[in-house]
Legacy VTK file of the C-alpha trace (Angstrom):
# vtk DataFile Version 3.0
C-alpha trace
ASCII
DATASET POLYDATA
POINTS 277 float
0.000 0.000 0.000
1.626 3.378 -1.001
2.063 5.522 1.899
2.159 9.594 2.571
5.607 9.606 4.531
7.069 13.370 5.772
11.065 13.179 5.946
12.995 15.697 7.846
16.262 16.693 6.996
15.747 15.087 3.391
17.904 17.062 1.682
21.308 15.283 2.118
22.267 12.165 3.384
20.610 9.352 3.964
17.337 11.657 4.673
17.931 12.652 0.944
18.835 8.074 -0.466
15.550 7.361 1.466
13.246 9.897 -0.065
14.023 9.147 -3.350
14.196 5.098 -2.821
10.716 5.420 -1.477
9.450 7.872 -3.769
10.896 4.841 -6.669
9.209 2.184 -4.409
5.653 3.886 -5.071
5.488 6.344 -2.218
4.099 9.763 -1.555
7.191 11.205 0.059
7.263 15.348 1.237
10.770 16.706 1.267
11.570 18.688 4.425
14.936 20.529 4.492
16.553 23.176 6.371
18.238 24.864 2.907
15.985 25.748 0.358
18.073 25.313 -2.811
18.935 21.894 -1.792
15.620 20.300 -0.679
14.001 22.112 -3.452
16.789 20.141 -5.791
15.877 16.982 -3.925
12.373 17.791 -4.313
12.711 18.533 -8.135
14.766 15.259 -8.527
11.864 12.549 -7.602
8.816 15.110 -8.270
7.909 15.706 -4.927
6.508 18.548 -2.891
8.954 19.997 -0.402
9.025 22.441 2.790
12.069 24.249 4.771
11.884 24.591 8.033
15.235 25.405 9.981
15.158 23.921 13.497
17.139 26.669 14.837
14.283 28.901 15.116
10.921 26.927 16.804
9.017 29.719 14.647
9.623 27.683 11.480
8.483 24.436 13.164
5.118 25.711 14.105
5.036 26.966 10.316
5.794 23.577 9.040
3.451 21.777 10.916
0.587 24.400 10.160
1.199 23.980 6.384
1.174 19.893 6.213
-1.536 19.959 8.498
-3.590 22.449 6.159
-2.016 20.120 2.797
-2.167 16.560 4.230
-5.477 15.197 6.429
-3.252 11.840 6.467
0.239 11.215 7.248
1.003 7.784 7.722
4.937 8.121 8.442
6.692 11.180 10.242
10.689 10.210 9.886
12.352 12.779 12.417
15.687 12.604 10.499
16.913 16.355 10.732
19.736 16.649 13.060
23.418 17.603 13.468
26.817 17.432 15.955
27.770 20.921 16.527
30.677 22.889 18.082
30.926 25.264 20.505
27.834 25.531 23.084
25.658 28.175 21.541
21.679 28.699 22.290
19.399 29.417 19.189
17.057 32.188 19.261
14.854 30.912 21.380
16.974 30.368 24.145
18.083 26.619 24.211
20.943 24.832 23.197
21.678 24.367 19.366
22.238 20.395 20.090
19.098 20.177 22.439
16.877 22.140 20.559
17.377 20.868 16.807
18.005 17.193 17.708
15.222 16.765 20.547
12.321 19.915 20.975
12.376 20.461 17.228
11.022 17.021 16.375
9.291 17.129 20.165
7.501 20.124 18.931
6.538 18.893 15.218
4.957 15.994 16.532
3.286 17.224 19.314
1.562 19.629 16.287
0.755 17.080 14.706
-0.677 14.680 16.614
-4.364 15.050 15.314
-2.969 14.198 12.272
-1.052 11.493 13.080
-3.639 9.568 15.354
-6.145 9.735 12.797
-4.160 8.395 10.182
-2.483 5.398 12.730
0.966 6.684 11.653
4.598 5.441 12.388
6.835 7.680 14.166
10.244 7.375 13.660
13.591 8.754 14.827
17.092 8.415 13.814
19.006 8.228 16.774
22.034 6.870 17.112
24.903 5.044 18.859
26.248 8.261 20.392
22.999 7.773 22.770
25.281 4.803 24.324
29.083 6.160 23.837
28.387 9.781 25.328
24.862 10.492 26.684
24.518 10.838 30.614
20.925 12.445 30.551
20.502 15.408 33.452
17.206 16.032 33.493
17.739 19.380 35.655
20.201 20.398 33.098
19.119 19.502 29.597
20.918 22.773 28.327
24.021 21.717 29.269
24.731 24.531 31.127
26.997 23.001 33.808
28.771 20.299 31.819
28.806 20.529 27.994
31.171 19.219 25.245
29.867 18.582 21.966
30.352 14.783 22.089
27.670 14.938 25.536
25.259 17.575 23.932
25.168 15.303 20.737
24.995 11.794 22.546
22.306 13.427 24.854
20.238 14.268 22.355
20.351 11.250 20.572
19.493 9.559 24.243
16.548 11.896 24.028
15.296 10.766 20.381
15.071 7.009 22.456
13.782 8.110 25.618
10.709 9.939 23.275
10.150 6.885 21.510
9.668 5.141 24.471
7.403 7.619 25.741
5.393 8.335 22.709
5.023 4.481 22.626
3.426 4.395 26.272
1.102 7.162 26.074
-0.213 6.747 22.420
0.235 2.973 21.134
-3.227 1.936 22.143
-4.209 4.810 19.969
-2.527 3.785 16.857
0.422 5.462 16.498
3.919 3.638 16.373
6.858 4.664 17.293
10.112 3.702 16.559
14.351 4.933 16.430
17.300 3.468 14.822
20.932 3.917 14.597
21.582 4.260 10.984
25.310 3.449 11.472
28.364 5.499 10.793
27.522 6.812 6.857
30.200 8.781 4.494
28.041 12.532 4.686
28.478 15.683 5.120
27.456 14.899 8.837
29.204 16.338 11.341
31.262 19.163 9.496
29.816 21.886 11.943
31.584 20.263 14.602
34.870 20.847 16.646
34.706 17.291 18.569
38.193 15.807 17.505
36.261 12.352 17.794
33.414 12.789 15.430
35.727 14.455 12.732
37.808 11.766 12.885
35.045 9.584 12.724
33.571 11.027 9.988
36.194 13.159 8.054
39.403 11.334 8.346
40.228 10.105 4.484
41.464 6.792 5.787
37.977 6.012 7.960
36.057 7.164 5.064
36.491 3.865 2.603
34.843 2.084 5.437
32.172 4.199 6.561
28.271 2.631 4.517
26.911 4.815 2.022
24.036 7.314 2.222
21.799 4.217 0.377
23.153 1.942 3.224
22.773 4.464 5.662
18.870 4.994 4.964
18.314 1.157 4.836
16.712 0.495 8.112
14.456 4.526 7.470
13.134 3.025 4.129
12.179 -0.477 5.839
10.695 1.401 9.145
8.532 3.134 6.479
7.606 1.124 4.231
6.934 -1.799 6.105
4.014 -2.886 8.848
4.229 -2.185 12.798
3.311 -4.726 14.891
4.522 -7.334 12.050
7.927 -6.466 10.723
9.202 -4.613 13.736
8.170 -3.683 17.206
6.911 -0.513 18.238
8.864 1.191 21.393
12.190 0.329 20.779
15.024 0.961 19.280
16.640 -0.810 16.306
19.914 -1.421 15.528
20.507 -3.392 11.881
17.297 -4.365 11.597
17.145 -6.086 15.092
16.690 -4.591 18.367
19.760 -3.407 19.989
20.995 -5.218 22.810
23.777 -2.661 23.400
21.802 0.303 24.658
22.609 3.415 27.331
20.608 1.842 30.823
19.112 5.525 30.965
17.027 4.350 27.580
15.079 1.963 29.594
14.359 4.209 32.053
10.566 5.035 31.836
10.374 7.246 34.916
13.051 9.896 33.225
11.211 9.581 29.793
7.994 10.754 31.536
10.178 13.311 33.036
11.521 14.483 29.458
8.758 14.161 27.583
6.704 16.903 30.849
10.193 18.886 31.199
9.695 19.401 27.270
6.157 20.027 27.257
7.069 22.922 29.941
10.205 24.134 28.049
7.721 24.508 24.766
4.663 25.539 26.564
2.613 23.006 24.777
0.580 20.741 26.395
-0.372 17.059 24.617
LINES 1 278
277 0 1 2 3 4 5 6 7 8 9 10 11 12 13 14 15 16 17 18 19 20 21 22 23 24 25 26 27 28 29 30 31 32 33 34 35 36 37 38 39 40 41 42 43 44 45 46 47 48 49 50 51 52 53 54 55 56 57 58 59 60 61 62 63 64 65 66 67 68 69 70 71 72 73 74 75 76 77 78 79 80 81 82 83 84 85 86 87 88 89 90 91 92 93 94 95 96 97 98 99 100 101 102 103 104 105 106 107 108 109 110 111 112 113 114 115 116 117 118 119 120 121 122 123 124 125 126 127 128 129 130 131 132 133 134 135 136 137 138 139 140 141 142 143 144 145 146 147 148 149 150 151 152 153 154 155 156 157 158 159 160 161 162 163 164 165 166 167 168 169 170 171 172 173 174 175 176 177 178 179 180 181 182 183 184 185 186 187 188 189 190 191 192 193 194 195 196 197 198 199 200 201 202 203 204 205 206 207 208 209 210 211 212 213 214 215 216 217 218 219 220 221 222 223 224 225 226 227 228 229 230 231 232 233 234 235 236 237 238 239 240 241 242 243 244 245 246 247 248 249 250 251 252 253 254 255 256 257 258 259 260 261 262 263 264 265 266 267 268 269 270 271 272 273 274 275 276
């Protein structure tokens, strides 16, 4: 059954290899980007309609999810792929961490907007997290700024920790109402990721010339996004967790199980936003 499946940060990388794989596969896919020339070139490519929203300013979110409310009455997949590693600890304009803000209350906030949307239409809700959650996230949930003890390599792996610790939640408070949600770790893919960043690790991770011949490719890297779309909850995969190579990871952060600070999160968030779901 073709699908209507929304894709943040589609415009490079393996947000970019799964839009136009499930576009080819027979899906309606909606481009979401942070720079206009290139998600409108991505758009262009596979004949699809296409937003920009930059996560750095919360403004833009509550734009985006006005407009594909107002456009789509069904969504059946919202991939929360947009996200970065940054450098030094700056806050966005409205007030919170860079890391924080466009890795966890950006995609907090979009699908808190649309959750009419997405209940109605039984959708899948999925987040690219990441192995970072387990390496370098120590969640504070009196401190999600990061204002005692940041590094880029914490802010990053927090956030990631965050994308799981939503799933988990979203999963408790809205699976017997049909939605289902899901993150993965995509692996370590040759992108542009992480060239904002001054962590020594993650550039030599992903920029050192040597590491690169062995890092998957964007198609590789948006394997498990394209089979968490395109494929049936409850049947192919497991809603709640968090996937690892198709498979549930085994290897996880003991803060990702932790359903007492999710709740906390998700209400800390809520308060931090001034939303209420």
């Amino acid at each position: 059954m073709s699908k209507i499946i929304v894709i943040t940060g589609a415009s490079d990388g393996i947000g970019a290899a799964a839009a136009r794989q499930l576009h080819a596969d027979g899906h309606t896919v909606v481009v979401v980007g942070r720079s206009p020339d290139k998600t409108r070139r991505v758009a262009d490519s596979i004949g699809a309609e296409h937003f920009v929203a930059d996560f750095t300013e919360l403004t833009t979110v509550r734009e985006l999810a006005a407009s594909l409310q107002q456009r789509y009455p069904r969504i059946d997949v919202l991939a929360s792929n947009a996200g970065g590693v940054f450098g030094s600890r700056d806050k966005t304009v409205d007030g919170f961490e860079k890391t924080f803000q466009v890795n966890h209350l950006a995609p907090f906030l979009l699908t808190n907007l649309l959750l009419p949307t997405l209940l109605k239409s039984h959708a899948s809700v999925i987040q690219t997290a990441s192995i970072a959650a387990r390496l370098y996230g120590k969640l504070d949930i009196d401190d999600l700024n990061n204002d005692r003890r940041y590094s880029a390599n914490k802010a990053y792996g927090d956030s990631k920790l965050e994308n799981i610790l939503f799933t988990r939640e979203l999963d408790a408070r809205y699976r017997t109402q049909g939605i289902s949600a899901v993150a993965f770790h995509p692996g370590i893919v040759g992108s542009g990721f992480a060239a904002e960043t001054t962590s020594r690790a993650m550039r030599l991770m992903y920029g050192n010339p040597l590491v690169k011949p062995f890092l998957k490719s964007t198609h590789q890297g948006a394997d498990q996004l394209i089979w968490l779309s395109a494929t049936s909850p409850g049947k192919t995969w497991e809603p709640g967790n968090y996937y690892e190579k198709r498979k549930i990871a085994t290897r996880v952060n003991l803060q990702s199980n932790d359903a007492h600070l999710a709740r906390q999160l998700w209400e800390k968030s809520e308060a931090l936003l001034d939303i209420q779901s």
